[in-house]
C-alpha positions as CSV (number, residue, x, y, z in Angstrom):
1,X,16.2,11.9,-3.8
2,X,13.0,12.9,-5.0
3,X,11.6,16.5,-3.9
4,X,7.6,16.0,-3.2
5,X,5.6,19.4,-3.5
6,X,2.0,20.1,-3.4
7,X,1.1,23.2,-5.3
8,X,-2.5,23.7,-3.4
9,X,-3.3,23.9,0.2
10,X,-5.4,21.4,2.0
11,X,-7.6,24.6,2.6
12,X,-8.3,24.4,-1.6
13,X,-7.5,20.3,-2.0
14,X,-9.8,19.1,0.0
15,X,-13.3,20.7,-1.3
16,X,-11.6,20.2,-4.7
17,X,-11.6,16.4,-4.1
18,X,-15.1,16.2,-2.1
19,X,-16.6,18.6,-5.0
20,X,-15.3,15.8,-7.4
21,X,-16.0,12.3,-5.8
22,X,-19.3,13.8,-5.2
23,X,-20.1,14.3,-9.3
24,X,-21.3,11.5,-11.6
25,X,-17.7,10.2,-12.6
26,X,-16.0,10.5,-8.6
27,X,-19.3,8.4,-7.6
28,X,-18.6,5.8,-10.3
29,X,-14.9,5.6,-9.3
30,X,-16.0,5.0,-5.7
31,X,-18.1,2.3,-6.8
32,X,-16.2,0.0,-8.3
33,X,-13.2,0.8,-6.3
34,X,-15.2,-0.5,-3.3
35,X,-15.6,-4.7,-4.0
36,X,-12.0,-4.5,-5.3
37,X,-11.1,-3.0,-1.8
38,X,-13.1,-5.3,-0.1
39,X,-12.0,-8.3,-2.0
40,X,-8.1,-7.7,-1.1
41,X,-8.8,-7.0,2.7
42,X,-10.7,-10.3,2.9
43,X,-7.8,-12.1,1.5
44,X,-7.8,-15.5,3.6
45,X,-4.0,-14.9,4.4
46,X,-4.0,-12.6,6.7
47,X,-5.2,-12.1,10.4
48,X,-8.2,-10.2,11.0
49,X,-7.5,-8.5,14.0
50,X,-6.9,-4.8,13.2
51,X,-7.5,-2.6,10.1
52,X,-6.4,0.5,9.4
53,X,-7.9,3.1,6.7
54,X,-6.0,5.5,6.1
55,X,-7.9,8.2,3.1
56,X,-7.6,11.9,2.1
57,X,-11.3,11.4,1.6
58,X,-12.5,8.9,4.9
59,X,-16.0,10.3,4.4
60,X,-16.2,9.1,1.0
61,X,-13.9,5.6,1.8
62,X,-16.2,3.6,4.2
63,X,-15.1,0.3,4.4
64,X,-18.0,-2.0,5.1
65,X,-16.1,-5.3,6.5
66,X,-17.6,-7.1,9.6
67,X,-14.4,-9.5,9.3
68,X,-12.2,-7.7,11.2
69,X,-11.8,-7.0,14.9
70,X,-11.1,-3.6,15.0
71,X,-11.5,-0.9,12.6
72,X,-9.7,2.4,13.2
73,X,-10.4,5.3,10.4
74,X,-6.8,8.1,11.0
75,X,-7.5,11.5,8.6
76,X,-4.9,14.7,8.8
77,X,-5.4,17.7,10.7
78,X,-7.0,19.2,8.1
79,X,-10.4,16.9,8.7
80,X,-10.8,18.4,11.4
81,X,-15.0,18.1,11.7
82,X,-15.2,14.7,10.6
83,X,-15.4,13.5,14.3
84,X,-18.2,11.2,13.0
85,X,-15.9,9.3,10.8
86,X,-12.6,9.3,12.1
87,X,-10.8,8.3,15.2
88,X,-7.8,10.2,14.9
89,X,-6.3,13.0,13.7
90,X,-2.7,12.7,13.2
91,X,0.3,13.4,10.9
92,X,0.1,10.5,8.0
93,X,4.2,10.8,8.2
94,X,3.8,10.4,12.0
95,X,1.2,7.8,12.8
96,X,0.2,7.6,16.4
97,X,-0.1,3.3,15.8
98,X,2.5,1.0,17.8
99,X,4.5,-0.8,15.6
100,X,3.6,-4.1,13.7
101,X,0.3,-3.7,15.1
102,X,-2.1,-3.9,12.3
103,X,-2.7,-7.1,10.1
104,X,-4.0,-4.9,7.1
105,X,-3.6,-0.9,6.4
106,X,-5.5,0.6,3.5
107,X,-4.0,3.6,1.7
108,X,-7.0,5.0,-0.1
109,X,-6.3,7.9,-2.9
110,X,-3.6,9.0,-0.2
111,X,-0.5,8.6,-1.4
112,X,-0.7,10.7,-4.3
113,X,-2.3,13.8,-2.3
114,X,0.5,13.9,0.3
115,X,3.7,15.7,0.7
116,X,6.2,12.9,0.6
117,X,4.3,9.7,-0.6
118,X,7.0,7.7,-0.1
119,X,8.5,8.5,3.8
120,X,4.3,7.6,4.4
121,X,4.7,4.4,2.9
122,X,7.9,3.9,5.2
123,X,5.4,4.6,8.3
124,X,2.7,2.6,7.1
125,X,5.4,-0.4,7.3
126,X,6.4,0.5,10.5
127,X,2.7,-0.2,11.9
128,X,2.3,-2.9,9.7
129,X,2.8,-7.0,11.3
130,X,4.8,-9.2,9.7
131,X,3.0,-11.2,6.8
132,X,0.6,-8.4,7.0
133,X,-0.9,-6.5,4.2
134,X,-0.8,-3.2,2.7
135,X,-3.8,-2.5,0.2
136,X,-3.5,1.0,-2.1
137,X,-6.1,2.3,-3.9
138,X,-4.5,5.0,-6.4
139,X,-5.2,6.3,-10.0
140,X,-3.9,4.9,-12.8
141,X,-1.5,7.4,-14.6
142,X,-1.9,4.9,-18.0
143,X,-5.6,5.2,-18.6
144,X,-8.4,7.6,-19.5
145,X,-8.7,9.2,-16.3
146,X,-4.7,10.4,-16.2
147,X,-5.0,11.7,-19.6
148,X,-8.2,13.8,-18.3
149,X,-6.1,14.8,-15.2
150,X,-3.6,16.1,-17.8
151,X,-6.2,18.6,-18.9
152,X,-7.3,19.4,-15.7
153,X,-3.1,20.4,-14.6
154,X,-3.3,22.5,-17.5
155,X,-6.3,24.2,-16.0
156,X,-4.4,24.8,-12.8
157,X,-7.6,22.4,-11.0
158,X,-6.1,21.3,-7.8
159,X,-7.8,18.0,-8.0
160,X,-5.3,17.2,-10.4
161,X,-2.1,18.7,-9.2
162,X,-1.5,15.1,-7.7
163,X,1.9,12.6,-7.8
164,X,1.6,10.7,-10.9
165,X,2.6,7.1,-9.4
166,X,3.1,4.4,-12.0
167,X,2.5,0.8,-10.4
168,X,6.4,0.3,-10.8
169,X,7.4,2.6,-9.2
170,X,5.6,1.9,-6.7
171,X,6.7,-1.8,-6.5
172,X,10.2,-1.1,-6.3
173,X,9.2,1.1,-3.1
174,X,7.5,-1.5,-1.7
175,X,10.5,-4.0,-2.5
176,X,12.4,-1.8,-0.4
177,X,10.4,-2.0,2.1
178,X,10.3,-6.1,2.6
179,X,7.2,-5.8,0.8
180,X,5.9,-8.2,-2.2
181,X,3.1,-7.2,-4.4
182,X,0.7,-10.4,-4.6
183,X,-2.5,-9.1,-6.7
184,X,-3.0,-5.9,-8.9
185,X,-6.3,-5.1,-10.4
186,X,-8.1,-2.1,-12.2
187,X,-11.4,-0.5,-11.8
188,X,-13.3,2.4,-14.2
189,X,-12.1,0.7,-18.0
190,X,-14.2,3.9,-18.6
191,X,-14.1,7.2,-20.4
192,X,-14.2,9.8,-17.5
193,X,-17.4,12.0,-18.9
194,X,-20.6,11.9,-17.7
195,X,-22.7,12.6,-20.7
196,X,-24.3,11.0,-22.4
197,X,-25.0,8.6,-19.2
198,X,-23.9,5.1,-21.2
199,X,-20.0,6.1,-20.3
200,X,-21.0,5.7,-16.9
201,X,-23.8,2.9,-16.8
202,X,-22.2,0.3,-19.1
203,X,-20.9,-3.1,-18.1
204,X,-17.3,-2.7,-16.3
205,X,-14.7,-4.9,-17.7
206,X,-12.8,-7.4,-16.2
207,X,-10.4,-5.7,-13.5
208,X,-7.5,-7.5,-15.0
209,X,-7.3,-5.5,-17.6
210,X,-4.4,-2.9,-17.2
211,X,-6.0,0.0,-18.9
212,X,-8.7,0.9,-15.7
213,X,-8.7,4.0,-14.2
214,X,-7.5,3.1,-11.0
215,X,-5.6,0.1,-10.3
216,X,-6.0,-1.9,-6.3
217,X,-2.8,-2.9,-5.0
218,X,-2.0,-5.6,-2.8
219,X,1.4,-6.5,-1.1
220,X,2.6,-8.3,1.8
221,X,5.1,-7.5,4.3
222,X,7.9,-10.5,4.4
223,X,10.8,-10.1,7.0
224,X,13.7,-11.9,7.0
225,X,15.3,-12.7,10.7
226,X,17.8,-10.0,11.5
227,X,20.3,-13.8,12.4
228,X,20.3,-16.9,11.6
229,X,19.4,-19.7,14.6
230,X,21.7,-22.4,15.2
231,X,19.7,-24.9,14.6
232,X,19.6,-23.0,11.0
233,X,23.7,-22.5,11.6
234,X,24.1,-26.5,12.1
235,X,22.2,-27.5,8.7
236,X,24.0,-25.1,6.6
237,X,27.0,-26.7,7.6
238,X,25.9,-30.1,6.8
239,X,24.8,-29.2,3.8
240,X,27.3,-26.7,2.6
241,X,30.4,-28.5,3.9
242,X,34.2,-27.0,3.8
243,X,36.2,-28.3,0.1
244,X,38.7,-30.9,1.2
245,X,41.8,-29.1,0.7
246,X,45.6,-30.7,0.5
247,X,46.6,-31.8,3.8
248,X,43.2,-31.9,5.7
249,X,42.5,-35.2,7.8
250,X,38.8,-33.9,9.0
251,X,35.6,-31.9,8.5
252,X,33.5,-29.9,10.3
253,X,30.0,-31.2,10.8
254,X,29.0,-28.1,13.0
255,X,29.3,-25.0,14.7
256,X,28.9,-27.6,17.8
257,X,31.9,-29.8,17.0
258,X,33.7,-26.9,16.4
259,X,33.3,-25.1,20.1
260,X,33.7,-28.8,21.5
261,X,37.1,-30.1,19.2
262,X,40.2,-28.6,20.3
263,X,42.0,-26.1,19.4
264,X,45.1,-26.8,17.1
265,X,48.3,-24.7,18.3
C-alpha cells in the first residue's frame, strides 16, 4: 500500500500555490483549464441537480454554470477566511455530504496536494449517485509543466512537492471504484515561461493532444446490483439451460418450476 506524505505544511502550501496561480503561467493554466471544466460538467448525461467543487485553490476555481441546481464550494480547514467562497469547511477524507447525493463532484488540483489522494477519491464515490460523474482537473506529469515542476522539487519549492499522478494510474483507481473514464482532454500544450509573452499568448492546440499540461478527466460511476432479480433469475435459466445428461427425462425452465415441481426422494 502506498505511503502518501506531504513535505510542506498547509501554513507554506497554500501561499505557495496562490503566489503561483496568481503569476502569468498559473493565470494561463486557469484559463484554459476553465471551458474544459465547464464542457465535462455540462455533459448531457448526467442530472443537474447538485454539484460539488471540491479545490485546494476554490478562490481561484470558480465554476461559472447556471445548469445546475445547487452548487456547494467544501475547502479544508486550512481556508479558513474564505467564508466568501466556500460553504464548508471540512476534512476532504471526511466529507460532511450524504451519500450518493451529488450528480457531479469536481476535484480541482486536489488530489495531488492532499495526504492520501486515493482514500479521497474513495469519499468522493461515496457522495457521488449512481451514473454520476466525477470530473478531475490535475497536472500532467508527461508534459512541459512536470518537467518544470522537476526543477522546482530540486529547489525544495513547495508548489511542487506534489503526487505525480499519471492518468493510469489514476484510471485503474477509478476502475476500482465502479468508475469508467468516458473523456480525457489536455489544456496548456505550452512551454511554462512567461517571457517573452508569445509562450503564453499563442493559439492553444487542440485538447486532444496528450502532451498538455494538464489533462481534464471525466468518469462515471456504474453500479452493478448487489443481486440479481428473478425476473433476471428466470431468463438466465431459459437461456443458459442445464446440459442433458445420461438418464435425465426433464429440464428446468425456472427457478419457479423448480419451488413448484416436487421434490424427488
Amino acid at each position: 500500500m502506498a505511503y502518501w506524505r506531504t513535505k510542506h505544511s498547509p501554513e507554506v502550501l497554500l501561499p505557495a500555490l496562490r503566489h503561483w496561480f496568481q503569476g502569468p503561467v498559473g493565470r494561463t493554466v486557469l484559463a484554459e483549464e476553465r471551458p474544459l471544466i465547464a464542457d465535462a460538467i455540462s455533459d448531457a448525461s448526467t442530472a443537474k441537480y447538485n454539484l460539488l467543487n471540491l479545490s485546494v485553490i476554490p478562490e481561484r476555481c470558480p465554476i461559472a454554470s447556471d445548469v445546475f441546481q445547487r452548487q456547494f464550494c467544501l475547502g479544508g480547514m486550512q481556508h479558513y477566511g474564505l467564508s466568501q467562497v466556500l460553504d464548508v469547511l471540512c476534512d476532504f477524507e471526511h466529507l460532511p455530504v450524504a451519500s450518493e447525493s451529488q450528480d457531479v463532484v469536481v476535484l480541482h488540483h486536489l488530489l495531488e496536494f492532499v495526504d492520501n489522494p486515493h482514500k479521497v477519491l474513495r469519499e468522493v464515490e461515496r457522495v457521488i449517485v449512481p451514473h454520476g460523474k466525477v470530473v478531475i482537473c490535475g497536472i500532467n506529469p508527461y508534459s512541459f509543466l512536470a518537467m518544470r515542476g522537476v526543477l522546482g522539487r530540486l529547489k525544495g519549492s513547495p508548489m511542487w512537492q506534489n503526487h505525480r499522478l499519471p492518468i493510469h494510474r489514476l484510471q485503474d483507481w477509478l476502475s476500482l471504484l465502479g468508475f469508467e473514464v468516458s473523456v480525457v482532454e489536455y489544456g496548456f500544450h505550452r512551454l511554462p515561461v512567461s517571457s517573452p509573452s508569445y509562450f503564453m499568448s499563442h493559439k492553444p492546440a487542440a485538447k486532444s493532444l496528450p502532451m498538455g499540461g494538464v489533462f481534464i478527466l471525466s468518469a462515471t460511476k456504474y453500479r452493478a446490483p448487489l443481486s440479481p432479480s428473478a425476473q433476471n433469475l428466470a431468463r438466465r435459466a431459459k437461456i443458459l439451460r442445464h446440459p442433458r445428461m445420461a438418464g435425465a427425462t426433464r429440464t428446468i425452465e425456472s427457478r419457479a418450476d423448480y419451488e413448484q415441481s416436487p421434490r424427488e426422494s
